[in-house]
MARLOLO-718585 format. One record per residue: x, y, z of N, C-alpha, C in turn. Coordinates in steps of 0.1 Angstrom, whole numbers, padded with zeros to 4 digits, always signed. Example, Ala and Ser with C-alpha at 12.3 -4.5 7.8 and 13.67 -1.06 7.14 Angstrom:
2
+0132-0057+0078+0123-0045+0078+0132-0033+0078 +0128-0022+0071+0137-0011+0071+0129+0000+0079 
This chain:
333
-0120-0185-0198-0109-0184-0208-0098-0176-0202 -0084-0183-0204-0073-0174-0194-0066-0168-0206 -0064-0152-0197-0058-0143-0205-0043-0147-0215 -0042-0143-0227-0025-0144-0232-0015-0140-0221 -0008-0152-0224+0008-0150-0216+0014-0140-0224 +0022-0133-0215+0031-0125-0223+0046-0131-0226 +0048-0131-0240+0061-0142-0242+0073-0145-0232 +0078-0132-0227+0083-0135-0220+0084-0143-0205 +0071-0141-0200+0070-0150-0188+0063-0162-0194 +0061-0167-0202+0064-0185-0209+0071-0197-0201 +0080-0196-0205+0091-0201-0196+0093-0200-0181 +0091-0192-0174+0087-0188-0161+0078-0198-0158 +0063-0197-0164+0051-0203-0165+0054-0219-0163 +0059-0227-0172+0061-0237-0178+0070-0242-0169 +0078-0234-0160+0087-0242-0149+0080-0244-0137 +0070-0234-0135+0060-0233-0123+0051-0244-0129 +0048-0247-0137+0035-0254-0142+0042-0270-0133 +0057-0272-0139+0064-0280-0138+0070-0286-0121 +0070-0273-0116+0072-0275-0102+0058-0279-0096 +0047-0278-0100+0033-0285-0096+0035-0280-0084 +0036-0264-0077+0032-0261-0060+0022-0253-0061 +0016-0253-0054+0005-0241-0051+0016-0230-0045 +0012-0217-0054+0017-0202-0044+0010-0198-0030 +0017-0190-0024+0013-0187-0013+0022-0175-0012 +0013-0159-0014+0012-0150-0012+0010-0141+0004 +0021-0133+0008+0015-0123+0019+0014-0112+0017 +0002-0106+0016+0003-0089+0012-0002-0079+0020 +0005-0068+0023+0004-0058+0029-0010-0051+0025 -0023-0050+0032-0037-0044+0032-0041-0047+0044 -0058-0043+0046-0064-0041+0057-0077-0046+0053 -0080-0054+0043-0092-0057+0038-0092-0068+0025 -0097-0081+0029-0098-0094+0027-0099-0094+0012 -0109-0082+0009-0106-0082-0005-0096-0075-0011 -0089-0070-0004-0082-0067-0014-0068-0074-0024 -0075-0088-0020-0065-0099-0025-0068-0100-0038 -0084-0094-0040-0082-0100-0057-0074-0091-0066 -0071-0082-0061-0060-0070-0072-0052-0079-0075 -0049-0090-0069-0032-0096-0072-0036-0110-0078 -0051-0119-0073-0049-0132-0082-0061-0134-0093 -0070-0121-0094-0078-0124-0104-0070-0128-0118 -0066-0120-0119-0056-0117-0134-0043-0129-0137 -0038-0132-0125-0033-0140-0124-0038-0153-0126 -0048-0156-0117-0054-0172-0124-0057-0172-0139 -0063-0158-0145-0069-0160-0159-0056-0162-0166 -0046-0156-0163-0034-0159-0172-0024-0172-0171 -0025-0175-0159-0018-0189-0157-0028-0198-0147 -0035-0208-0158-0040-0218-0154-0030-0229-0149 -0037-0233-0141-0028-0247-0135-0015-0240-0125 -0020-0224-0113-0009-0225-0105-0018-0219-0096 -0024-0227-0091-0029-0222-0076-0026-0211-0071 -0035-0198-0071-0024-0193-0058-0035-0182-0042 -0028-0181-0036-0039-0176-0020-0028-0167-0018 -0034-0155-0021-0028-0144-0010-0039-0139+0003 -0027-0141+0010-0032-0134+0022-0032-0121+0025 -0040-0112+0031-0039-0097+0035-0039-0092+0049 -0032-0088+0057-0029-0080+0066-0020-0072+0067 -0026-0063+0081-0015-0055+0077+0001-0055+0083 +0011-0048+0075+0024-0052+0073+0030-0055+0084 +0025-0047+0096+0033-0052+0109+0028-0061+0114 +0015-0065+0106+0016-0078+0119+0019-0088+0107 +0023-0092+0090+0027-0097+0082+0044-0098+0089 +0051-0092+0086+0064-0091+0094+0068-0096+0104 +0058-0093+0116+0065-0103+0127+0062-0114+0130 +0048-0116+0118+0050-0134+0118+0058-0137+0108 +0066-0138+0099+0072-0142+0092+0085-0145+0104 +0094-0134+0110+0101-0135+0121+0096-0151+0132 +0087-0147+0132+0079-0161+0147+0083-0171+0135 +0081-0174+0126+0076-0187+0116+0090-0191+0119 +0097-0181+0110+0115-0186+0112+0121-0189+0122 +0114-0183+0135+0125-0189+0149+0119-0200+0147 +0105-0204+0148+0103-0216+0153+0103-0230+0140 +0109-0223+0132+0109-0232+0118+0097-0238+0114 +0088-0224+0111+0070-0233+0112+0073-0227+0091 +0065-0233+0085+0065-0224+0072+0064-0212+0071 +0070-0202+0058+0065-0191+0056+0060-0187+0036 +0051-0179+0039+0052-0180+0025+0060-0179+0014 +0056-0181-0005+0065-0183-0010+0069-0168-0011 +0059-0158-0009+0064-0143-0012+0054-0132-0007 +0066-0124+0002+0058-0113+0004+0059-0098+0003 +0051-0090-0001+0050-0072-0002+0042-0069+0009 +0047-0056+0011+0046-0053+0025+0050-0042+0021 +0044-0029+0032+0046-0014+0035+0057-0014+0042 +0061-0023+0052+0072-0020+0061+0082-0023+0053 +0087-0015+0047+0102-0018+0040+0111-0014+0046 +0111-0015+0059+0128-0016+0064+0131-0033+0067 +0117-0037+0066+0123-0054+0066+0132-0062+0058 +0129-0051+0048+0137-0063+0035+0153-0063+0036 +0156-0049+0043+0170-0052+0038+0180-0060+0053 +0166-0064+0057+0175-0068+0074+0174-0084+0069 +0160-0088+0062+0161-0097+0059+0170-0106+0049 +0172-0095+0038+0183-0098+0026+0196-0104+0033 +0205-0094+0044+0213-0095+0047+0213-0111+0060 +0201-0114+0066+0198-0123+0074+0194-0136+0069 +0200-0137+0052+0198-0148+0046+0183-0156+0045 +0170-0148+0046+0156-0147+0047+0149-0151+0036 +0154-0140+0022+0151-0139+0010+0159-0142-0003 +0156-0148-0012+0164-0151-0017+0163-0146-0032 +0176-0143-0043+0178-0135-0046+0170-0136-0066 +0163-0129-0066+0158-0128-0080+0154-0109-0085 +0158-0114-0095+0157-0098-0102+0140-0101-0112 +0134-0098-0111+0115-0098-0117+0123-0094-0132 +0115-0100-0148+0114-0093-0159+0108-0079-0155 +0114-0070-0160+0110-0055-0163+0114-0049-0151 +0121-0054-0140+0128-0047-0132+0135-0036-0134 +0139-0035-0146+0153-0026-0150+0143-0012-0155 +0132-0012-0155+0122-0002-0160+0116+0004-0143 +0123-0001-0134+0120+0001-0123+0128+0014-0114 +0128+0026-0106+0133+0037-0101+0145+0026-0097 +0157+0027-0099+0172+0021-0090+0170+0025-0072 +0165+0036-0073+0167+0040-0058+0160+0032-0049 +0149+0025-0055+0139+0017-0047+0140+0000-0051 +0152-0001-0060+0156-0017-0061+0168-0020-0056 +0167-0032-0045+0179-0039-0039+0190-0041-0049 +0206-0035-0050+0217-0035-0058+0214-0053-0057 +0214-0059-0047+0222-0074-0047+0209-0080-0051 +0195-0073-0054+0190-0086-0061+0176-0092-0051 +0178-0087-0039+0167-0094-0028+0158-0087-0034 +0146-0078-0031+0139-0074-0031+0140-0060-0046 +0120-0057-0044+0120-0048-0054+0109-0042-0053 +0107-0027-0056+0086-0026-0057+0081-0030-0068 +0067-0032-0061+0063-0037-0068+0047-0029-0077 +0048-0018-0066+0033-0008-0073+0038+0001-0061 +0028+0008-0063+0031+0023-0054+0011+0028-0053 +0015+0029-0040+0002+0032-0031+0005+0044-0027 -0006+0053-0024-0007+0066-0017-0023+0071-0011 -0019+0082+0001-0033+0090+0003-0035+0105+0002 -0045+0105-0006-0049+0118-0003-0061+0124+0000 -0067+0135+0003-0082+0136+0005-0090+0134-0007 -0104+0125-0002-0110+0117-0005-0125+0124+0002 -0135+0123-0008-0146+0130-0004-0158+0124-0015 -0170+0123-0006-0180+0120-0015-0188+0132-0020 -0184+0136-0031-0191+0148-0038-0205+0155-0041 -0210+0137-0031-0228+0141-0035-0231+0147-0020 -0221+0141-0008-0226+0149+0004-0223+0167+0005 -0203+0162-0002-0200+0179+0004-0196+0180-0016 -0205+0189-0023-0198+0192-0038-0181+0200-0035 -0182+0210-0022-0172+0218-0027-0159+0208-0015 -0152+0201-0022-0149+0191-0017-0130+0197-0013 -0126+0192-0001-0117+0201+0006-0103+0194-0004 -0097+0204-0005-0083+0201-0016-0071+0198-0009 -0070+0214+0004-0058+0213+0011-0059+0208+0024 -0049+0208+0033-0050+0203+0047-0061+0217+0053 -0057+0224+0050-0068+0236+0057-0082+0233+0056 -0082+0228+0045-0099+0228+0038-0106+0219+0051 -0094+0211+0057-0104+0201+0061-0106+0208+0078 -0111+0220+0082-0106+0228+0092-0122+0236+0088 -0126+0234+0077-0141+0244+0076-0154+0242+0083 -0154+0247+0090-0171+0247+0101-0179+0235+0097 -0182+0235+0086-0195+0228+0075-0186+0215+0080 -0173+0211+0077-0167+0195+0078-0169+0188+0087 -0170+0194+0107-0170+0192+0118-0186+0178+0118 -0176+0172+0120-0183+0160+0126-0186+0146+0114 -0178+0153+0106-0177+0146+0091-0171+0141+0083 -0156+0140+0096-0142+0137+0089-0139+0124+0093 -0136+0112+0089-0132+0100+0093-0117+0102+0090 -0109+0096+0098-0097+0092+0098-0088+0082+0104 -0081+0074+0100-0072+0062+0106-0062+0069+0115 -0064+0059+0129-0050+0065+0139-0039+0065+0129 -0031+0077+0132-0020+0080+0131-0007+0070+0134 -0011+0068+0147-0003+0055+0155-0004+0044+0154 -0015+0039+0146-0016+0025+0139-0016+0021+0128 -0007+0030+0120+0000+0025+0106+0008+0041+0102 +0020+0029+0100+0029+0039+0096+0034+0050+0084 +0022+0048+0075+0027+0055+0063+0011+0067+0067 +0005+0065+0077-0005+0076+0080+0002+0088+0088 +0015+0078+0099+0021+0085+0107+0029+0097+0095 +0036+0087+0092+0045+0097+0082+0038+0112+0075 +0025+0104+0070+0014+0117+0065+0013+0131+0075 +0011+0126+0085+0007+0133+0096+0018+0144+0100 +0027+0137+0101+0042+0142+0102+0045+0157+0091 +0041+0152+0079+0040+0159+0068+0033+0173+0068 +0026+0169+0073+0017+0175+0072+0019+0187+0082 +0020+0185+0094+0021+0194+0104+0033+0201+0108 +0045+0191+0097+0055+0206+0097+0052+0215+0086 +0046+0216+0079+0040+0223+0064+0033+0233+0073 +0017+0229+0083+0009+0237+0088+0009+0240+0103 +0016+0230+0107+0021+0237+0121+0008+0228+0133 +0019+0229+0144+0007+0221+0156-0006+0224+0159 -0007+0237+0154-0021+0248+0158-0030+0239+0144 -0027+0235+0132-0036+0228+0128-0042+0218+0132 -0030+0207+0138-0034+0196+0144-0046+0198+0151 -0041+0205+0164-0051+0206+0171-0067+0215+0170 -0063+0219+0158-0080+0228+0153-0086+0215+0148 -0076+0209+0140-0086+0192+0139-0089+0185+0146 -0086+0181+0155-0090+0176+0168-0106+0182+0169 -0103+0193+0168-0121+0203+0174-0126+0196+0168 -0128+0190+0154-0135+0185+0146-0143+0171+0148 -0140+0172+0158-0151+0157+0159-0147+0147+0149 -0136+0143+0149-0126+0134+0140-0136+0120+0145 -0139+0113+0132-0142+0095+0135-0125+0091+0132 -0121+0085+0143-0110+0076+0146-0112+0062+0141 -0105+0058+0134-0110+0042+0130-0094+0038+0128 -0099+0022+0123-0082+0017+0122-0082+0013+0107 -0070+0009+0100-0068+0005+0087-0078+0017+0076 -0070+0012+0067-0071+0028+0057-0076+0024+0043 -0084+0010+0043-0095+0010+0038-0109+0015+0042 -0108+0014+0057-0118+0020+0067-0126+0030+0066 -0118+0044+0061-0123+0055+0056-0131+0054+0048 -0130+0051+0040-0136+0050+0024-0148+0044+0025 -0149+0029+0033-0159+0026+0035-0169+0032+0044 -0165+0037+0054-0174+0046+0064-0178+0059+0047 -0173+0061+0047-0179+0075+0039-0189+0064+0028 -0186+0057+0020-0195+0050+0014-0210+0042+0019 -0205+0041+0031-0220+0041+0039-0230+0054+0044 -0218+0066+0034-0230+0075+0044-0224+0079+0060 -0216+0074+0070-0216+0080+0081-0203+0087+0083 -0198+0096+0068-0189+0100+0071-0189+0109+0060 -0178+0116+0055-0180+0126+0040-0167+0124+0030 -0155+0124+0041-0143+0129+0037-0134+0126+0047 -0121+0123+0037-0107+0117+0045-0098+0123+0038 -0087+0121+0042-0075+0116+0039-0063+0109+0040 -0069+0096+0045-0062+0086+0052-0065+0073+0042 -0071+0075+0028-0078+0064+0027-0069+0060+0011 -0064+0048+0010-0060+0043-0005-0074+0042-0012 -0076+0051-0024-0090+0048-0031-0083+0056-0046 -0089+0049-0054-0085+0052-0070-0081+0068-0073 -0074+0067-0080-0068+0079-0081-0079+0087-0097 -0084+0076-0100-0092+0079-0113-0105+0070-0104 -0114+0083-0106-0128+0074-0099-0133+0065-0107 -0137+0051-0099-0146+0043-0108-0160+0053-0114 -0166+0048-0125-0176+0055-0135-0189+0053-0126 -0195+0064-0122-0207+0066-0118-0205+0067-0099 -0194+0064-0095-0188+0070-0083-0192+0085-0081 -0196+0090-0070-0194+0100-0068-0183+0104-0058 -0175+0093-0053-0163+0097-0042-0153+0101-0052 -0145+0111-0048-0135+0110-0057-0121+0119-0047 -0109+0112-0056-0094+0119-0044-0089+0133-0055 -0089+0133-0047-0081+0151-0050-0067+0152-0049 -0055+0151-0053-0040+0153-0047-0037+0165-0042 -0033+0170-0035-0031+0182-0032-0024+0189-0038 -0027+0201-0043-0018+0211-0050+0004+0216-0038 -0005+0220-0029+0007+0228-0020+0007+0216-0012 -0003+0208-0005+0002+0202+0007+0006+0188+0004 +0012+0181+0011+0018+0168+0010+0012+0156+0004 +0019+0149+0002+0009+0138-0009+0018+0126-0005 +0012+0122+0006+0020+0103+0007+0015+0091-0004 +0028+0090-0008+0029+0081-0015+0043+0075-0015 +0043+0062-0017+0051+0053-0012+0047+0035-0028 +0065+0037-0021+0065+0020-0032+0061+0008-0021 +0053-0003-0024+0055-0014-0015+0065-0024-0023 +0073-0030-0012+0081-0036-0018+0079-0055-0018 +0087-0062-0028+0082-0073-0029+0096-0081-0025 +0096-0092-0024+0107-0105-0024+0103-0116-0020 +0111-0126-0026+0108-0144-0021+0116-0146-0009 +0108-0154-0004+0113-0161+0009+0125-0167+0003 +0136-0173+0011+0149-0183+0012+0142-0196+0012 +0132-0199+0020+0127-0215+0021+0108-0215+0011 +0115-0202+0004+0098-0209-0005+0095-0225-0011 +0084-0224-0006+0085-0240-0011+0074-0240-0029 +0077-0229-0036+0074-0229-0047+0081-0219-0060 +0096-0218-0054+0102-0202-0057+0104-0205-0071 +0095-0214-0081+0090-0212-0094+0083-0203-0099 +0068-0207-0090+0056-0201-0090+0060-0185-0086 +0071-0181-0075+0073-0170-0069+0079-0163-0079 +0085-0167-0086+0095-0158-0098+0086-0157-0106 +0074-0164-0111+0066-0158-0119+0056-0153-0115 +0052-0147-0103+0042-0142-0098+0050-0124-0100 +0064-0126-0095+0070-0111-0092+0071-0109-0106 +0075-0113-0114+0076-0106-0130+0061-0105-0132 +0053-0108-0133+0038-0109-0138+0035-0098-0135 +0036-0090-0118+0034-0076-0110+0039-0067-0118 +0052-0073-0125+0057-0059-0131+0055-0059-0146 +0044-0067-0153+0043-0067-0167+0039-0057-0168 +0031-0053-0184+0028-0041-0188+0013-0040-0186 +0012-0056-0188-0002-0055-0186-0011-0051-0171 -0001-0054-0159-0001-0055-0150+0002-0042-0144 +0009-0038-0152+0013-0021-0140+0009-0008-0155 -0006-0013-0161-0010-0004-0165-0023-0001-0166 -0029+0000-0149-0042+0004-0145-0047+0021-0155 -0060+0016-0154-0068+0034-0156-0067+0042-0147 -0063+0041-0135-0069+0044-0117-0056+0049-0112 -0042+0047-0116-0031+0051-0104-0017+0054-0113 -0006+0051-0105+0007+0052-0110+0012+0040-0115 +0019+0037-0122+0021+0027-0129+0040+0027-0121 +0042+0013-0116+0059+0017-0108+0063+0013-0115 +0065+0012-0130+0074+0011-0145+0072+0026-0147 +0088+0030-0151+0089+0041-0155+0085+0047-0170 +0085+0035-0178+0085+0037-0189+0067+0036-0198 +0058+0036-0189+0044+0030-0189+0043+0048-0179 +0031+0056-0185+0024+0064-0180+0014+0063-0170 +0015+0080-0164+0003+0072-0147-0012+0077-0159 -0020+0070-0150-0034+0071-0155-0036+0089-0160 -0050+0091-0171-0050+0107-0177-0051+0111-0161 -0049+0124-0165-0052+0138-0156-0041+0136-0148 -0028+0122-0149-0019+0122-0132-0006+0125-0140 +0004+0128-0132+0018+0132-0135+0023+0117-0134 +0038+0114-0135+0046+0105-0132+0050+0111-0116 +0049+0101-0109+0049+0098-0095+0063+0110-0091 +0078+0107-0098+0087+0114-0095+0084+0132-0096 +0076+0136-0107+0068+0149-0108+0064+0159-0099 +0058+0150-0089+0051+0154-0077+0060+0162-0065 +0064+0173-0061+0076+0181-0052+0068+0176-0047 +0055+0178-0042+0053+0174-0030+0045+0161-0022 +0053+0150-0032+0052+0135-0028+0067+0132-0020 +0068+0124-0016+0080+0121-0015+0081+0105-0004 +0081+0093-0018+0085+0081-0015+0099+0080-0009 +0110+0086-0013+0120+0083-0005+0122+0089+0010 +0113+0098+0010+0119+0104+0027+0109+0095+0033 +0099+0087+0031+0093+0073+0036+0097+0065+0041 +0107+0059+0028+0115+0048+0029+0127+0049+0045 +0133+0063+0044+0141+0067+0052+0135+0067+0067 +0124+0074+0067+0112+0074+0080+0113+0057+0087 +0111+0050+0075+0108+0034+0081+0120+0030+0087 +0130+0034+0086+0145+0029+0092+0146+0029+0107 +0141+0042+0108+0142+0049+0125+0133+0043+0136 +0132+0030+0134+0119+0022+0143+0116+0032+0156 +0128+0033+0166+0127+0045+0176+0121+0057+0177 +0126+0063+0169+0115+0076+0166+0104+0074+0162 +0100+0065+0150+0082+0059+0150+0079+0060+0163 +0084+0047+0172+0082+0044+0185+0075+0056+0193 +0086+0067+0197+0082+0078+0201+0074+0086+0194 +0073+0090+0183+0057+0093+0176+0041+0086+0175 +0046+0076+0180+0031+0063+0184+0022+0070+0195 +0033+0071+0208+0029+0074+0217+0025+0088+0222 +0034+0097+0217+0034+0110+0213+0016+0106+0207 +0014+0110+0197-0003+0107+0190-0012+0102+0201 -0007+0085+0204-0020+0084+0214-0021+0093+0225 -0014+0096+0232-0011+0105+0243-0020+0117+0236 -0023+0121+0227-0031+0134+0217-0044+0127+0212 -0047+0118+0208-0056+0112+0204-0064+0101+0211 -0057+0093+0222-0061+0081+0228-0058+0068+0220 -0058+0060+0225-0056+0046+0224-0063+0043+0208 -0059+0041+0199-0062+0032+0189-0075+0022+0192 -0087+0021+0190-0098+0012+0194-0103+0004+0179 -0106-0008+0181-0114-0016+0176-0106-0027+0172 -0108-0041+0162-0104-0049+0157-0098-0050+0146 -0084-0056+0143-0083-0054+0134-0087-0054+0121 -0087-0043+0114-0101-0042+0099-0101-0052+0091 -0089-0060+0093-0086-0069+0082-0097-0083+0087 -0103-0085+0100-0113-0096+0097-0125-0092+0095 -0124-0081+0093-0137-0076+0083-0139-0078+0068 -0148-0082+0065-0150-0085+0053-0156-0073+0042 -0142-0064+0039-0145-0053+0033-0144-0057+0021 
């Protein structure tokens, strides 16, 4: 039985129904499932519009979309993605093409395109993350994770192979300084890639605690993992941003997929922040802008400076070593 439409996307519906395309989604993650966040709900509510999102992660989403376009191979009808300095290279490179989502205007201005390309579409973050049955007195701040008992118990995503961990890291170590870094190092750090990764290692048991890892902000019921935001130390969190391709070959289906993301129904989980301002974050959480010590726009700013990333990649491996393994996304997490 498929969910009630919400009146307003009706008409939206009814054009897509009308355009008869299957959608074709690209979305920024590191794990296969995490597609169904975006079309479970979606099929129940709009029968009769196909749709496949795909997941990887954003840099390598981005520079295929680039390859597709030189060589004029297809690209999807729409993609979100963590790397938001693409959108506005794209907007201006005649890429994406121009739609404002219903309920946009309930959206932060600072993080929506004036001319219309692009927009967020949810807001992702990490914080430490611990399974409460291994360690009960579970580490809060960056220091905590530095206590004798933790050593050999900490999983974490290179630094160098994803950029909103880098940014974390960055954060983090001008707050506590290089002498932290390197006391965590002592730690017998599990290095892994993609930042679903963590959570899973600790949920198997061969790990305890992160904070590299996207995992509910409100524990699922009978979980014993649970995230902690940090009081004093940094809290990454970040908008991912959305927009239609210029050559979608369904930009019906697309315009009702991006308003759908930003219904009420849609951007009002029990588990996180809700990127409508006018819709509350889940009990126990502040509104995202609340947080002194979040900060989505010095992110957004970070993502601009590809060069200096560049030189902090290497910087890290040169401290950490080479990034090892496959990418997590053909794992079937």
């Amino acid at each position: 039985m498929s969910s009630p439409i919400e009146p307003a996307l009706d008409p939206l519906y009814q054009a897509a129904l009308a355009e008869g395309q299957p959608l074709t989604v690209w979305a920024g993650g590191d794990a296969k499932s995490q597609s169904l966040a975006y079309t479970a709900q979606f099929e129940q509510m709009f029968p009769g519009i196909p749709i496949t999102v795909t997941v990887d992660l954003s840099k390598y989403h981005d520079a295929e979309i680039d390859k597709r376009l030189m060589f004029g191979q297809n690209v999807p009808d729409v993609i979100h993605i963590q790397t938001v300095q693409n959108f506005p290279v794209w907007a201006r490179n005649g890429v994406l093409q121009r739609y404002r989502p219903l309920g946009v205007d309930k959206v932060p201005s600072a993080f929506v395109d004036p001319d219309g390309f692009f927009a967020p579409i949810g807001i992702f973050q990490f914080a430490p993350l611990t399974d409460h049955a291994q360690v009960p007195d579970a580490p809060a701040e960056y220091q905590d994770f530095l206590r004798p008992d933790l050593k050999g118990r900490i999983v974490l995503t290179y630094p160098h192979d994803d950029d909103a961990v880098l940014y974390q890291f960055l954060q983090i170590i001008a707050q506590e300084g290089w002498d932290w870094f390197h006391a965590l190092l002592r730690q017998d750090i599990q290095w892994v890639r993609g930042t679903q990764t963590p959570s899973e290692v600790i949920r198997a048991g061969k790990a305890a605690t992160t904070f590299t890892s996207y995992f509910p902000l409100v524990a699922p019921e009978g979980s014993t993992m649970k995230t902690t935001i940090p009081e004093r130390g940094y809290f990454q969190a970040w908008y991912q941003i959305g927009g239609i391709l210029a050559k979608a070959r369904a930009p019906a289906a697309a315009r009702l997929y991006l308003s759908y993301l930003l219904t009420r129904s849609h951007q009002n989980p029990a588990w996180t922040f809700p990127v409508r301002t006018d819709i509350p974050a889940a009990p126990g959480l502040k509104a995202i802008s609340d947080y002194s010590n979040a900060s989505p726009a010095g992110f957004a700013r970070f993502m601009q400076d590809r060069g200096a990333i560049e030189r902090w990649r290497f910087i890290f491996e040169g401290l950490i070593g080479p990034a090892e393994g496959v990418n997590p996304n053909v794992l079937d997490m």
